[in-house]
C-alpha positions in Angstrom: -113.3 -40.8 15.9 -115.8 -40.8 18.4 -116.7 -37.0 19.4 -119.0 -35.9 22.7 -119.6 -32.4 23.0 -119.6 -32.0 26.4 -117.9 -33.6 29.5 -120.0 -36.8 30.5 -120.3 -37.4 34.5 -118.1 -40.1 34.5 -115.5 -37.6 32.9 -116.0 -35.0 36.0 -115.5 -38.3 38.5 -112.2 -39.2 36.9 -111.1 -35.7 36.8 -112.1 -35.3 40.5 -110.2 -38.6 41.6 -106.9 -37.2 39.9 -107.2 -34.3 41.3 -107.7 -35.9 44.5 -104.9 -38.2 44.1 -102.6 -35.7 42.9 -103.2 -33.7 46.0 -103.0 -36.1 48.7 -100.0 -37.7 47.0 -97.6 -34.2 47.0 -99.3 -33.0 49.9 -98.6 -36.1 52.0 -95.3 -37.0 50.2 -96.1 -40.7 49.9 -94.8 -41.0 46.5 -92.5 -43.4 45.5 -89.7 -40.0 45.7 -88.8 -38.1 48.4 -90.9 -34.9 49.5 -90.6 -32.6 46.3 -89.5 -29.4 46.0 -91.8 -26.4 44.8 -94.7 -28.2 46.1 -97.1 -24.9 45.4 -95.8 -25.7 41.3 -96.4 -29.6 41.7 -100.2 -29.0 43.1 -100.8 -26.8 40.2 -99.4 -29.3 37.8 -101.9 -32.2 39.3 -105.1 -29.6 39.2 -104.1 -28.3 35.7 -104.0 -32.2 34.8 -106.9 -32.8 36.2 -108.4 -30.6 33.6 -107.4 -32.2 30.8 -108.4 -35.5 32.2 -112.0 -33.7 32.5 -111.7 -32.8 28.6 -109.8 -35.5 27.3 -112.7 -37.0 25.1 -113.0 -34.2 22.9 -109.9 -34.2 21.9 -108.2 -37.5 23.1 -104.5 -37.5 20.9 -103.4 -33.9 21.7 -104.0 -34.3 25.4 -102.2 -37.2 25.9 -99.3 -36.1 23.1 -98.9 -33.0 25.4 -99.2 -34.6 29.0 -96.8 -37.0 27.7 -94.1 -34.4 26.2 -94.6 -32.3 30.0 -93.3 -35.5 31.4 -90.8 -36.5 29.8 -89.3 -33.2 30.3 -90.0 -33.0 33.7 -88.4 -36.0 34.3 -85.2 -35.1 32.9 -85.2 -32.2 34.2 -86.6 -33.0 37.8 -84.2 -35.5 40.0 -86.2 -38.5 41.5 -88.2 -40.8 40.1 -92.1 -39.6 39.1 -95.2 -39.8 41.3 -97.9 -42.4 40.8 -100.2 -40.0 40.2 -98.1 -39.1 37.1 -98.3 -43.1 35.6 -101.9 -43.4 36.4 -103.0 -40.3 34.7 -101.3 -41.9 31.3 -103.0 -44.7 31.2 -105.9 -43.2 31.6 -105.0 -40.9 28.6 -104.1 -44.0 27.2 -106.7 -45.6 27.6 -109.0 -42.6 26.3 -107.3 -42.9 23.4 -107.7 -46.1 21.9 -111.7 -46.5 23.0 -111.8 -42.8 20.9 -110.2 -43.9 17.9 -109.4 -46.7 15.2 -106.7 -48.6 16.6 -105.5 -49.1 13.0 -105.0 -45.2 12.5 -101.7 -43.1 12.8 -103.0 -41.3 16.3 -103.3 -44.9 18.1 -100.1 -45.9 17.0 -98.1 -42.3 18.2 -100.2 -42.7 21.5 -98.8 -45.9 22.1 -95.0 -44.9 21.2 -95.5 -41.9 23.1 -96.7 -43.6 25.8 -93.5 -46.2 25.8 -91.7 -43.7 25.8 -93.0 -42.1 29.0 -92.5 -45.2 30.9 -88.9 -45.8 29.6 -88.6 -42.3 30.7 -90.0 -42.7 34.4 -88.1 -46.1 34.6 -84.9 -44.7 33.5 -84.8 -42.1 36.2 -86.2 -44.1 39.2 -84.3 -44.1 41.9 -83.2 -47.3 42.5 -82.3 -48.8 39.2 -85.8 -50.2 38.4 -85.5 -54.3 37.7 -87.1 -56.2 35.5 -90.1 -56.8 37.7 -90.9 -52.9 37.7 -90.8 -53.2 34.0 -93.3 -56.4 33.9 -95.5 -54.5 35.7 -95.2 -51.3 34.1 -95.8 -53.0 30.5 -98.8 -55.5 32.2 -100.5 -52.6 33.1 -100.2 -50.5 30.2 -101.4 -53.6 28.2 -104.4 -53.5 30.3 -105.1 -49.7 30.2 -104.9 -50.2 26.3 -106.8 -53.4 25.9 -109.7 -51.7 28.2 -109.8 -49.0 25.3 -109.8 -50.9 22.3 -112.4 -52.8 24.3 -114.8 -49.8 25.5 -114.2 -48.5 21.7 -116.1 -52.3 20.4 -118.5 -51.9 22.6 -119.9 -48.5 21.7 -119.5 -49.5 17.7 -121.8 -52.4 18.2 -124.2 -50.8 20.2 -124.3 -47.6 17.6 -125.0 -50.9 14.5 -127.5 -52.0 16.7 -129.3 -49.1 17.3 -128.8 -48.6 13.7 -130.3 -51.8 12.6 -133.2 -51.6 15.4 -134.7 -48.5 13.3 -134.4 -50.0 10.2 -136.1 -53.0 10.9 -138.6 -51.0 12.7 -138.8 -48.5 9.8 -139.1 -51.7 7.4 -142.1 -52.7 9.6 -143.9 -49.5 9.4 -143.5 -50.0 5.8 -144.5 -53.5 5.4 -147.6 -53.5 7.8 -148.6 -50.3 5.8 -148.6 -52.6 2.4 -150.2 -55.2 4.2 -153.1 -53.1 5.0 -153.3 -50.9 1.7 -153.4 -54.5 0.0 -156.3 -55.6 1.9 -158.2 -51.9 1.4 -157.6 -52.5 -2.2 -159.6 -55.7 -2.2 -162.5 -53.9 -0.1 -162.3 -51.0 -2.1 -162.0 -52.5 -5.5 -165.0 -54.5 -4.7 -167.2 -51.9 -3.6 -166.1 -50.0 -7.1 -167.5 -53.2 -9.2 -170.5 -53.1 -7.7 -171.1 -49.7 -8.0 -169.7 -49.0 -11.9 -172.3 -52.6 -12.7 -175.1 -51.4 -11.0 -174.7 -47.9 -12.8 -174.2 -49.5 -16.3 -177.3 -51.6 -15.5 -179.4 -48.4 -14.5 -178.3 -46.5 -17.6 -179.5 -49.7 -19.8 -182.7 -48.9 -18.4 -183.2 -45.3 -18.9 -185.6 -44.2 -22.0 -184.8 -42.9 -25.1 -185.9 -39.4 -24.1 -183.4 -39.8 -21.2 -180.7 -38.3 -22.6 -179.2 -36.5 -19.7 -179.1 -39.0 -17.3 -177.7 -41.6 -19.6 -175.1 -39.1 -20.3 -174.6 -38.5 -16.3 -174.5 -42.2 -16.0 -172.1 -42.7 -18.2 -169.8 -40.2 -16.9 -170.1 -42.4 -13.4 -169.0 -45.4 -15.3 -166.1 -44.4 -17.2 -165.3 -42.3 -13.6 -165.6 -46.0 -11.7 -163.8 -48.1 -14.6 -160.6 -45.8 -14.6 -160.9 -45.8 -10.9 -160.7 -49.7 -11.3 -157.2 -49.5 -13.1 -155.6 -47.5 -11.1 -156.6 -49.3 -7.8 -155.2 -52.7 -10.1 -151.8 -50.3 -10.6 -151.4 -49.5 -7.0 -151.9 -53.0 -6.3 -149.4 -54.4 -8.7 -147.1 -51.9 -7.3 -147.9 -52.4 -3.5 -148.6 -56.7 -3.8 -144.7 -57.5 -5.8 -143.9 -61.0 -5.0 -147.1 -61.6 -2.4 -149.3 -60.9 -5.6 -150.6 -64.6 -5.1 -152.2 -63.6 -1.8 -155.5 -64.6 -1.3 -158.4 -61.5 0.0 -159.1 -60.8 3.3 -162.5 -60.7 4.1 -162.1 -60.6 7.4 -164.5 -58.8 10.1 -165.9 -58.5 13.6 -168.4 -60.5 12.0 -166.0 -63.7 12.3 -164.6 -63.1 15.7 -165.9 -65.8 17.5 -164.5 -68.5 14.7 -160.8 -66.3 15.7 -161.4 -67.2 19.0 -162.0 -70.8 18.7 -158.6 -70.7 17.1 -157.2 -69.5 19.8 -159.0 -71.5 22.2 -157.9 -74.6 20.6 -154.3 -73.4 21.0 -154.5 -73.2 24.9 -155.6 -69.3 25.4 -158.8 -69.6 28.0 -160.6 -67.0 25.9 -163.9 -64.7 27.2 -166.0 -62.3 24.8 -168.1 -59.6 26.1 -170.0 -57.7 23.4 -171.3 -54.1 24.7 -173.8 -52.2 23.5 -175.9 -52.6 20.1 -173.9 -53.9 17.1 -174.1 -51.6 14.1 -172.8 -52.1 10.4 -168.5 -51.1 10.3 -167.2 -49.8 7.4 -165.0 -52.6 5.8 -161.9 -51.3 6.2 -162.9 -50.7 9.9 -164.1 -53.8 10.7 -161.0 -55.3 8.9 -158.5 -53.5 10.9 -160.6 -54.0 14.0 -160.2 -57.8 13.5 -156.7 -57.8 12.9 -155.6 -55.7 16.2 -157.8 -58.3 18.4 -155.9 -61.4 16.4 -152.8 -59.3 16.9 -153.0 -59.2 20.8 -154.1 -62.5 20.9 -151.6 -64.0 19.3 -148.8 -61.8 21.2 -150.6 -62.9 24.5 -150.3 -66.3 23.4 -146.4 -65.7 22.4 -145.8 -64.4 26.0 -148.3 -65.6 28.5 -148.8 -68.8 27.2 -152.2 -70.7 28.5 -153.5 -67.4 30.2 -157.1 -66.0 30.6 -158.1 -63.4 28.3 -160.9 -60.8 28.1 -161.9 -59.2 24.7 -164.5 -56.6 25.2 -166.1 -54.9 22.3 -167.7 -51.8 22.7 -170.4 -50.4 20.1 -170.5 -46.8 21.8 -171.8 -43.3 19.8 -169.7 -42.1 18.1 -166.8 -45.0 18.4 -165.5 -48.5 18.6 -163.5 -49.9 21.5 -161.6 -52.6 21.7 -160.0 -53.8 25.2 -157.8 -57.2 25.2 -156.6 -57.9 29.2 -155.0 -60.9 30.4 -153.8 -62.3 33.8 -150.5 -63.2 33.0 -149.1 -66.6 32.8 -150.7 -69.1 34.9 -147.8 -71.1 34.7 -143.8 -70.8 33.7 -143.4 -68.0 30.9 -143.1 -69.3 27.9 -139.8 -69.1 26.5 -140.3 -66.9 23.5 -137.4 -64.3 23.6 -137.8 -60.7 23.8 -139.9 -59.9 20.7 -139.3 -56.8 18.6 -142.4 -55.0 19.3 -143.5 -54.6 15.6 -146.9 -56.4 16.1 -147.7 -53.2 18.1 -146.5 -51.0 15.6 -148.5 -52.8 13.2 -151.6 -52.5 16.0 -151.1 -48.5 16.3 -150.6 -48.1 12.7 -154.1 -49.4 11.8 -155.5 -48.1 14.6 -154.3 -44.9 13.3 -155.8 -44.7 10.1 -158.8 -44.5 10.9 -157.3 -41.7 13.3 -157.9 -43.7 16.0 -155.9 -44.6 19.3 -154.3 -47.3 21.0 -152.6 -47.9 24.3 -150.6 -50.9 25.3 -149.0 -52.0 28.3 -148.4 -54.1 31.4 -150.8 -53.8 34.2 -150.3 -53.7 38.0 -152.0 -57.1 38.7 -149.6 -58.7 36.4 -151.2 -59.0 33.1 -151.1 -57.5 30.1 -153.7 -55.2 28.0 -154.5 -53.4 25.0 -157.0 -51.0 24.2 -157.7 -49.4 20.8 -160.4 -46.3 20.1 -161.8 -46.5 17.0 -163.9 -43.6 15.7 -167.1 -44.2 14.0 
């Protein structure tokens, strides 16, 4: 079953227009029965129903079993047939019911006899003999009440699976952009290691006999940079599984203009501003710099088709910035569907480890930027 703790507002607006209707209907006497006796009692039966409308949600099977036993006794009991009011308000319940619970399970199938029973029970005492044309509408519009249930009750189980589904592909995107760029660290990383563990090894060849020591101190570096080696070659095996084949990236802000040729040469009308004096990026950096520029390129491409696009680079003290604004389409949008937003996940997740920021977002003139902050 499908629980909510607390009335919604559309719960307090069908509460309010039984209430309403109950009301005006005994007050006014334009039921399908004569004015009623104990009108004061009648009044208090539509408010008191009107409650239980209000909290029928949380507990959808007893209110209706209960509004529908009242009934039927106070139609046997009561001369005349029943108010509309009094028919409305169950298929309302009814209605409750089945979007509430499986329509397969034992508290669907009592609603439903209980609520043939009420209407056998408000036929059989109407005043005149009700014909078969009150029946065909009594059954049309209890098959509607109940088909509007089960139909509500679909409708919120396939939006909870895809809400479900929408964070666990997004989750499985975290995951796999994270692999993607712990793969291509390794490669940096594991480079830089080599170098360092031969150049040691080749200094510690050179050392003197009476440098006993430093050969010793040397060594230590070595064996320190070799077992780094296999364990960087473990996390890889572990991280890489079935991409293991993949070729390094050796990527860089270094090779941005050949990325935008690319670009170019696939209709985006590219501009590069380069601000301030370039100095050296770490690798990992300059790697994860030149992936969120190809990033937003490429989504600009997937959604503004032939548009202009600035890239600004930044060299500033302290931090790297990255801006990548376009104008929009310049013709009909591309018809690339609504995307699932993981190449921005991808985008804030490098830019976050290097505990950076980045903002996306549509602008007012129509375009599109990004802009990623990149300490130094």
């Amino acid at each position: 079953m499908l629980h909510r703790r607390s009335p919604a507002p559309v719960d307090w607006l069908v509460a309010g227009v039984v209430a309403l209707f109950a009301v005006a209907e005994e007050v006014s006497a334009r039921s399908m029965a004569s004015p009623r006796a104990y009108l004061p009692l009648w009044l208090a039966a539509g408010l008191v129903t009107a409650a239980g409308v209000l909290f029928r949600a949380r507990a959808p099977f007893a209110v209706l079993a209960v509004y529908s036993a009242a009934n039927v006794g106070s139609f046997a009991l009561v001369s005349g047939p029943p108010a509309a009011w009094q028919f409305y308000t169950q298929l309302v319940l009814l209605c409750t019911l089945l979007s509430e619970v499986r329509p397969d399970s034992v508290k669907a199938v009592a609603g439903l006899a209980a609520t043939g029973v009420f209407v056998a029970a408000m036929l059989g005492t109407s005043s005149p003999a009700s014909g078969p044309g009150d029946v065909a509408v009594a059954l049309v519009m209890c098959a509607i009440a109940a088909g509007t249930g089960l139909a509500v009750r679909r409708h919120r189980v396939l939006a909870v699976q895809a809400a479900e589904r929408g964070e666990l592909l997004a989750r499985e995107s975290v995951q796999e952009e994270r692999a993607r760029i712990a793969r291509e660290l390794h490669d940096i990383v594991a480079h830089s290691v080599s170098v360092m563990t031969m150049h040691t090894g080749t200094v510690r060849l050179l050392l003197r006999a009476d440098q006993e020591p430093e050969r010793q101190a040397l060594s230590t570096v070595e064996a320190a940079g070799r077992e780094a080696m296999d364990e960087l070659r473990r996390m890889l095996g572990l991280l890489r599984g079935t991409n293991a084949g993949d070729p390094p990236h050796q990527a860089g802000l270094d090779r941005l203009d050949d990325l935008l040729d690319q670009f170019r040469s696939a209709g985006l009308d590219v501009r590069l501003d380069v601000a301030g004096e370039r100095v050296p990026l770490p690798a990992g950096l300059d790697l994860s710099a030149y992936r969120i520029v190809q990033e937003a390129l490429t989504n600009t491409l997937k959604h503004a088709g032939s548009a202009r696009v600035a890239v600004t680079v930044s060299y500033l003290p302290g931090e790297l910035r990255l801006e990548i604004v376009d104008e929009g389409p310049r013709g009909p949008r591309p018809p690339s569907g609504a995307g699932s937003g993981h190449g921005l996940i991808g985008m804030r997740e490098r830019a976050a480890l290097f505990e950076g920021t980045l903002t996306a977002g549509p602008l007012p003139s129509g375009g599109f930027g990004v802009r990623a902050v990149l300490p130094l």
